[in-house]
C-alpha positions as a LaTeX table, in Angstrom:
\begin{tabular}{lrrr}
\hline
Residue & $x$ (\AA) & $y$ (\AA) & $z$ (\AA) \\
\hline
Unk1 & $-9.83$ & 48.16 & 96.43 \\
Unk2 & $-8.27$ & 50.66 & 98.88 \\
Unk3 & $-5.52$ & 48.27 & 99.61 \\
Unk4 & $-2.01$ & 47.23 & 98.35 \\
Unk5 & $-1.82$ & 43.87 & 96.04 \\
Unk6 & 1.12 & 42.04 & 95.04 \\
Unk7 & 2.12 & 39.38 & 93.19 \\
Unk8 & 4.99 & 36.67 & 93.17 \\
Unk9 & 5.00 & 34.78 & 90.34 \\
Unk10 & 7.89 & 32.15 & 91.20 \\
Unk11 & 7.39 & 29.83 & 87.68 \\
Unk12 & 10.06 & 28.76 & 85.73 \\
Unk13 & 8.82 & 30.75 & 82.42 \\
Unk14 & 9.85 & 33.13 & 80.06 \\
Unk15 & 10.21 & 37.04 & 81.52 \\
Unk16 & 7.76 & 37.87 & 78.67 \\
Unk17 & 5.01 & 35.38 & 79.48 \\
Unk18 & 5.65 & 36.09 & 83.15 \\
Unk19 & 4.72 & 40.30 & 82.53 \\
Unk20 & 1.72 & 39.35 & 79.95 \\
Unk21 & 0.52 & 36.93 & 83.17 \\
Unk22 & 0.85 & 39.78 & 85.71 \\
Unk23 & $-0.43$ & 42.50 & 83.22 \\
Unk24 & $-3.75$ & 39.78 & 83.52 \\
Unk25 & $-4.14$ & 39.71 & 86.91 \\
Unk26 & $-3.66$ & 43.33 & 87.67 \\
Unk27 & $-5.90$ & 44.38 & 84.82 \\
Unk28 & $-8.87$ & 41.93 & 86.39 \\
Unk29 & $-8.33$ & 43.53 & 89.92 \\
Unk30 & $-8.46$ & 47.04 & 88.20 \\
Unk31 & $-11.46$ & 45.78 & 86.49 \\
Unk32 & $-13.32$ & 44.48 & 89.89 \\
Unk33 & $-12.05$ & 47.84 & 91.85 \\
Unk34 & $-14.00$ & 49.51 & 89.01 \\
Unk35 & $-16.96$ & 47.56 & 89.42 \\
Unk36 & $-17.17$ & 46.71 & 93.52 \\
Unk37 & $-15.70$ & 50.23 & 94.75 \\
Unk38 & $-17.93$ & 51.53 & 97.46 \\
Unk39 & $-15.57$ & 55.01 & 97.43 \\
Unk40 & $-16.62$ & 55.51 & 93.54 \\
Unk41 & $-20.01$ & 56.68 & 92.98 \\
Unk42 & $-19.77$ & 55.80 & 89.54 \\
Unk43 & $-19.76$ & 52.17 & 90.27 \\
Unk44 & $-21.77$ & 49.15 & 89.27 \\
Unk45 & $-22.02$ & 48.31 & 92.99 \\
Unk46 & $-22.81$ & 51.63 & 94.34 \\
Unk47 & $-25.25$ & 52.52 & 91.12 \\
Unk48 & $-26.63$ & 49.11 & 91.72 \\
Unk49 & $-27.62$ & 50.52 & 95.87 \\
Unk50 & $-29.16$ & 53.46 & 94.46 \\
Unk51 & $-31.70$ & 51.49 & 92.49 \\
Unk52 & $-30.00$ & 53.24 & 88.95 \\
Unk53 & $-29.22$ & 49.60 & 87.56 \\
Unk54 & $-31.77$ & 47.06 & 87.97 \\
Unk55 & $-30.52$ & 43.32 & 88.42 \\
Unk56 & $-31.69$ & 41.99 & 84.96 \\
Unk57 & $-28.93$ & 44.53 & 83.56 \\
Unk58 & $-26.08$ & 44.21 & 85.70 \\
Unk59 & $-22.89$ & 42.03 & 85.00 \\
Unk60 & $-22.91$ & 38.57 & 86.15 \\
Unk61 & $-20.25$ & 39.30 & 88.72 \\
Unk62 & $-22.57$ & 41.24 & 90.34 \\
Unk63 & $-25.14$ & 38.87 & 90.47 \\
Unk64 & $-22.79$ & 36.12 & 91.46 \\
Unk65 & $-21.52$ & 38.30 & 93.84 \\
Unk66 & $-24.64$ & 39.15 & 95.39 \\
Unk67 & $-25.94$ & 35.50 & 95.20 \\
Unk68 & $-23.02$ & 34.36 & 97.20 \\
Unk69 & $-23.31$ & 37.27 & 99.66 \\
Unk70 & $-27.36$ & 35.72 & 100.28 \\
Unk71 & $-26.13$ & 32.66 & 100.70 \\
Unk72 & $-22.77$ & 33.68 & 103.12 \\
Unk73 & $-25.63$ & 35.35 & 104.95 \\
Unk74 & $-27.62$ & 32.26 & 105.53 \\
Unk75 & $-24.85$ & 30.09 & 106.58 \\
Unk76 & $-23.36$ & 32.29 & 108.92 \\
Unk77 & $-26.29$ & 32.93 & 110.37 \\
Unk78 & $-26.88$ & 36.63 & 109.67 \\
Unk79 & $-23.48$ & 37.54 & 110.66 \\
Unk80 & $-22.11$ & 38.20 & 107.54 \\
Unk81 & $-24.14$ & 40.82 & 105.98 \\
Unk82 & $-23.27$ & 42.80 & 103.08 \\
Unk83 & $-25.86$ & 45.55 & 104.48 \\
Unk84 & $-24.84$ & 46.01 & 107.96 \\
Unk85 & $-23.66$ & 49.27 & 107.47 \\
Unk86 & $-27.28$ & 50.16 & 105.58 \\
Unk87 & $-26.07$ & 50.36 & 102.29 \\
Unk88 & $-24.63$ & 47.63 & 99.93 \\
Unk89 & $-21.33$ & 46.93 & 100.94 \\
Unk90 & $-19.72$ & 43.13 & 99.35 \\
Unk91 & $-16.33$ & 43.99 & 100.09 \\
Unk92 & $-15.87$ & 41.55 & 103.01 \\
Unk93 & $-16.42$ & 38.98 & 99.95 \\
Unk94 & $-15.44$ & 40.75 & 97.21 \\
Unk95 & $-12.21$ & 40.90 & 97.89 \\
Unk96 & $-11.29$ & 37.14 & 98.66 \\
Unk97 & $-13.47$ & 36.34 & 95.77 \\
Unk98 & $-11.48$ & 38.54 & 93.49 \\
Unk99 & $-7.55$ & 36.91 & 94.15 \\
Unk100 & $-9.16$ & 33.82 & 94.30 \\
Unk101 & $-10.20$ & 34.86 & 90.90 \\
Unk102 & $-6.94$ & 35.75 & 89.61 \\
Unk103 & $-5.25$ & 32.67 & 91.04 \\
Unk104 & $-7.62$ & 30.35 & 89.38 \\
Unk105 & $-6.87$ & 32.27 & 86.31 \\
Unk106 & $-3.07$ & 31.96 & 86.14 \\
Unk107 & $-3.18$ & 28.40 & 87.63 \\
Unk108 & $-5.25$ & 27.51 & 84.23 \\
Unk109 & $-2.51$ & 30.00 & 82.22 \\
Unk110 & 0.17 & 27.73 & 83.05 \\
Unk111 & 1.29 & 29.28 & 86.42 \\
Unk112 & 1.45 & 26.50 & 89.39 \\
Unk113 & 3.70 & 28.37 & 91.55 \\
Unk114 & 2.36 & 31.80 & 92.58 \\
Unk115 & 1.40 & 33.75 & 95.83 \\
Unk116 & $-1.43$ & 36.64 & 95.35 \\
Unk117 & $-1.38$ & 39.17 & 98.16 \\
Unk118 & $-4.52$ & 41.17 & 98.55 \\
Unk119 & $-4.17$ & 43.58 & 101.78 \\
Unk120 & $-3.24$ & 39.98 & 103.57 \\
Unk121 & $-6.01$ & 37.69 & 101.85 \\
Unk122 & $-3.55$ & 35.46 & 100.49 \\
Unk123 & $-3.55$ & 32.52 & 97.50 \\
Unk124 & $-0.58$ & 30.54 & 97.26 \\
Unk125 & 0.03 & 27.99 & 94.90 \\
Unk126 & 2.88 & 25.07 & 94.42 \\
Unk127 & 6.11 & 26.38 & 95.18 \\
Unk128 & 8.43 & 29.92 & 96.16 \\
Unk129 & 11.22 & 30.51 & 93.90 \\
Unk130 & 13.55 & 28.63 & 96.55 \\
Unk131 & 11.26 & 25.08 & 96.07 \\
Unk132 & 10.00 & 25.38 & 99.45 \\
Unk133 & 6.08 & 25.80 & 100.00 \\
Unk134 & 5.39 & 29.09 & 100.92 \\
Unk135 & 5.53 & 30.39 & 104.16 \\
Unk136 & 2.52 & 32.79 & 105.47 \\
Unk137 & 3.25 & 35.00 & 108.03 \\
Unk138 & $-0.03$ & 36.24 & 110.37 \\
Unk139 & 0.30 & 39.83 & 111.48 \\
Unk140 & 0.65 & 40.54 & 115.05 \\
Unk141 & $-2.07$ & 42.42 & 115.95 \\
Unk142 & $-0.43$ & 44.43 & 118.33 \\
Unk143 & 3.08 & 45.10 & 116.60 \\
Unk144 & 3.19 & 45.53 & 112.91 \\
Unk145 & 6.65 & 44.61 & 112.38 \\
Unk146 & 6.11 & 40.96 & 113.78 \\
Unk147 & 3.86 & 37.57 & 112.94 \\
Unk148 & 2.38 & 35.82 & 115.71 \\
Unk149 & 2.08 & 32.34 & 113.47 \\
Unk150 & 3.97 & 31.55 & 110.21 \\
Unk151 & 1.88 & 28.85 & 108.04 \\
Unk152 & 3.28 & 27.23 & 105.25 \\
Unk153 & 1.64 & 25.10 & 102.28 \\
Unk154 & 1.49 & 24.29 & 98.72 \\
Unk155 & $-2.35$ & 24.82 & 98.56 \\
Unk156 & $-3.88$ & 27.70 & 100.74 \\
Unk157 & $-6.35$ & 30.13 & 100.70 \\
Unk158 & $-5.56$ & 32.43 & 104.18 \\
Unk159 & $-7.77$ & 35.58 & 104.66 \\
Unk160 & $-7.22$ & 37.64 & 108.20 \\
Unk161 & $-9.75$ & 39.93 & 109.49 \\
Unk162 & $-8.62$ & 42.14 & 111.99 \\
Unk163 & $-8.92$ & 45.66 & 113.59 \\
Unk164 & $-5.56$ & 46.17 & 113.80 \\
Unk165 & $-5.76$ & 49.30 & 111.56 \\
Unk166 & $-9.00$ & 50.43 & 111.01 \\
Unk167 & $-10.32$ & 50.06 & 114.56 \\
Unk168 & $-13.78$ & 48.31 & 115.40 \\
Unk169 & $-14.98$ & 48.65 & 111.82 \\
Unk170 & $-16.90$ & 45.24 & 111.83 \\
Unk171 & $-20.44$ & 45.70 & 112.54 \\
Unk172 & $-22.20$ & 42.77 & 114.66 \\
Unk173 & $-25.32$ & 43.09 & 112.92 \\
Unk174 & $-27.63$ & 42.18 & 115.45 \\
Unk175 & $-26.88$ & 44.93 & 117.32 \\
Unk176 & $-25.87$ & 47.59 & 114.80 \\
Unk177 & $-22.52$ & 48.37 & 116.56 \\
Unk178 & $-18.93$ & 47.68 & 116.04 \\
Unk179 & $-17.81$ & 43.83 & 117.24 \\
Unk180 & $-15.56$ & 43.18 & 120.00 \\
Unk181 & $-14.10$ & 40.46 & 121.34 \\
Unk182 & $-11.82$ & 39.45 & 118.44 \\
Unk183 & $-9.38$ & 41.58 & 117.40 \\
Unk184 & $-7.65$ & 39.21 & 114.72 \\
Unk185 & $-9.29$ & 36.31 & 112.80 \\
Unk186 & $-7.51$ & 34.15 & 110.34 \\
Unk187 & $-9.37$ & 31.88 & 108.30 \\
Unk188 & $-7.22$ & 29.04 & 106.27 \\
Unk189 & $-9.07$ & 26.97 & 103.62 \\
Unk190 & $-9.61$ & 26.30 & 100.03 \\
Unk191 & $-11.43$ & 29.41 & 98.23 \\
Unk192 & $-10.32$ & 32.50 & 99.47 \\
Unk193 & $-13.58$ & 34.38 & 98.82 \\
Unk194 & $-15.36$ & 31.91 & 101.44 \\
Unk195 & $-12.27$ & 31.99 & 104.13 \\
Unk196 & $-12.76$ & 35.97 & 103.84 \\
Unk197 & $-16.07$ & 36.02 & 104.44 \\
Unk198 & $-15.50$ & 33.42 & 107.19 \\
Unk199 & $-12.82$ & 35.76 & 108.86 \\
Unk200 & $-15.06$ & 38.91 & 108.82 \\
Unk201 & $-17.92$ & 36.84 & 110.18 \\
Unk202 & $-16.57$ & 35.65 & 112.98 \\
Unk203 & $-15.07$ & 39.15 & 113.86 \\
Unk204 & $-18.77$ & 39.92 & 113.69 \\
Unk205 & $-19.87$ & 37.35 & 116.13 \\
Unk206 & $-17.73$ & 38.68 & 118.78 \\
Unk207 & $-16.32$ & 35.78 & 121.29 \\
Unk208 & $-19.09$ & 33.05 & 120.03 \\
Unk209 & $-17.14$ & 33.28 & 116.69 \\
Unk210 & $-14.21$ & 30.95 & 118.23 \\
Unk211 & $-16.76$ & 27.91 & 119.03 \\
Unk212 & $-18.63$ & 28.92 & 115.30 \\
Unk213 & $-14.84$ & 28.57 & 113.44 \\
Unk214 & $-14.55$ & 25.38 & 115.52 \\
Unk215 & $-17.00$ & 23.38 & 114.24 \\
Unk216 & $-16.51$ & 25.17 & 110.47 \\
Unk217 & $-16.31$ & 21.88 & 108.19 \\
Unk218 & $-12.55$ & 21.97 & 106.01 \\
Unk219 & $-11.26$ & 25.05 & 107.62 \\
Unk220 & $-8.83$ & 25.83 & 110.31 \\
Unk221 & $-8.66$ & 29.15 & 112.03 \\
Unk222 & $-6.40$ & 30.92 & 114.48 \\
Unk223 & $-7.90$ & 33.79 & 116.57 \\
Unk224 & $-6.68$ & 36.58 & 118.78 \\
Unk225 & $-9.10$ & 37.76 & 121.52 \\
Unk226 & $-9.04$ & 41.28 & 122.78 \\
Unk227 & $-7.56$ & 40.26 & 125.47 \\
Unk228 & $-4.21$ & 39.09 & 123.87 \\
Unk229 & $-5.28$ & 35.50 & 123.62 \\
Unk230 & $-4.48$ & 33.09 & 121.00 \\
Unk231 & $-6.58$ & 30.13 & 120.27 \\
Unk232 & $-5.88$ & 27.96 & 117.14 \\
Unk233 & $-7.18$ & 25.15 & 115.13 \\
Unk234 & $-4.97$ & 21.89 & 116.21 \\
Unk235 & $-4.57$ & 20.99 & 112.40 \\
Unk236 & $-3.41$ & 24.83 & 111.62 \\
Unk237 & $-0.88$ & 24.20 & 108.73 \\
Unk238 & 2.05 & 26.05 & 110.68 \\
Unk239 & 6.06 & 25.92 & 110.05 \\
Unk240 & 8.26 & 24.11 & 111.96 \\
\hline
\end{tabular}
């Protein structure tokens, strides 16, 4: 998925069952990068744009993909729109949707204390290998080695959209040109394929995304404007 993944599996299991558990995950993300890649022509997603696969014979994470993307796109308005940039591009989903995947998979395996890392879309579960909830730090936006917030939780789903790295890359759809306004949104909820479409969503919106995240039903949010503001939900689960 043109990004770095990792995985800290902090359960008190046997080494063996531990590497067959990671071997899973890594195998499904592999699997998804395969299918979702918009950088590989040969696949499903990208033979799916050019009208080579019809939708009665692609896989049903395609189509669940690409019924959640519809619906993303109606509840947000327009804002999140898998083809802003012309062409079908889910990734702003896909992603999310994918570790969320993996972490619903090992939690049923037997693994309740875990933290998936998906280029900073992040599932934790239970507890770190220290019995402490896990602690999330947010990426400064402006300094790479530092956080600006540190979260912590038993239960989270945390996706950041940002343009940090990539520049303006976030489309405002309306307009057909790169977002500003925002340059870090960090969405914290339950499913971490809905928080990342969230995240890149509001990025879209530009300012107006704030007052959208604030009335977002069982979500909090922290933002950082352009401008070097920071403006958080009150019930953001943070550290001491």
């Amino acid at each position: 998925m043109g990004t770095a993944i990792s995985l800290d599996l902090a359960d008190d299991l046997p080494t063996a069952t531990l590497h067959a558990l990671a071997d899973e995950v890594f195998g499904w993300l592999r699997e998804v990068d395969a299918r979702f890649s918009t950088y590989r022509a040969d696949s499903e997603v990208r033979r799916f744009d050019r009208a080579e696969l019809p939708l009665a014979e692609a896989s049903a994470d395609l189509r669940t993909v690409l019924e959640r993307c519809a619906d993303l796109w109606r509840a947000t308005d327009g804002f999140f729109d898998a083809y802003a940039t012309g062409g079908l591009d889910p990734s702003g989903y896909v992603k999310g949707w994918s570790a969320q995947v993996a972490s619903d998979r090992l939690l049923a395996a037997g693994s309740v204390d875990h933290c998936l890392n998906a280029g900073g879309d992040i599932r934790v579960r239970g507890r770190s290998s220290a019995g402490r909830p896990w602690r999330i730090g947010v990426r400064h936006p402006w300094d790479a080695g530092a956080t600006c917030l540190v979260l912590t939780g038993t239960d989270l789903a945390v996706a950041t959209s940002g343009v940090y790295e990539r520049g303006h890359h976030v489309l405002d759809p309306r307009r057909g040109e790169p977002a500003r306004g925002l340059r870090s949104v960090t969405v914290v909820g339950a499913d971490l394929g809905l928080a990342d479409a969230y995240a890149t969503a509001a990025v879209a919106m530009g300012p107006a995304g704030v007052s959208w995240l604030d009335r977002l039903a069982d979500h909090t949010h922290a933002v950082v404007t352009d401008d070097g503001r920071l403006l958080r939900s009150t019930a953001l689960p943070l550290t001491d």
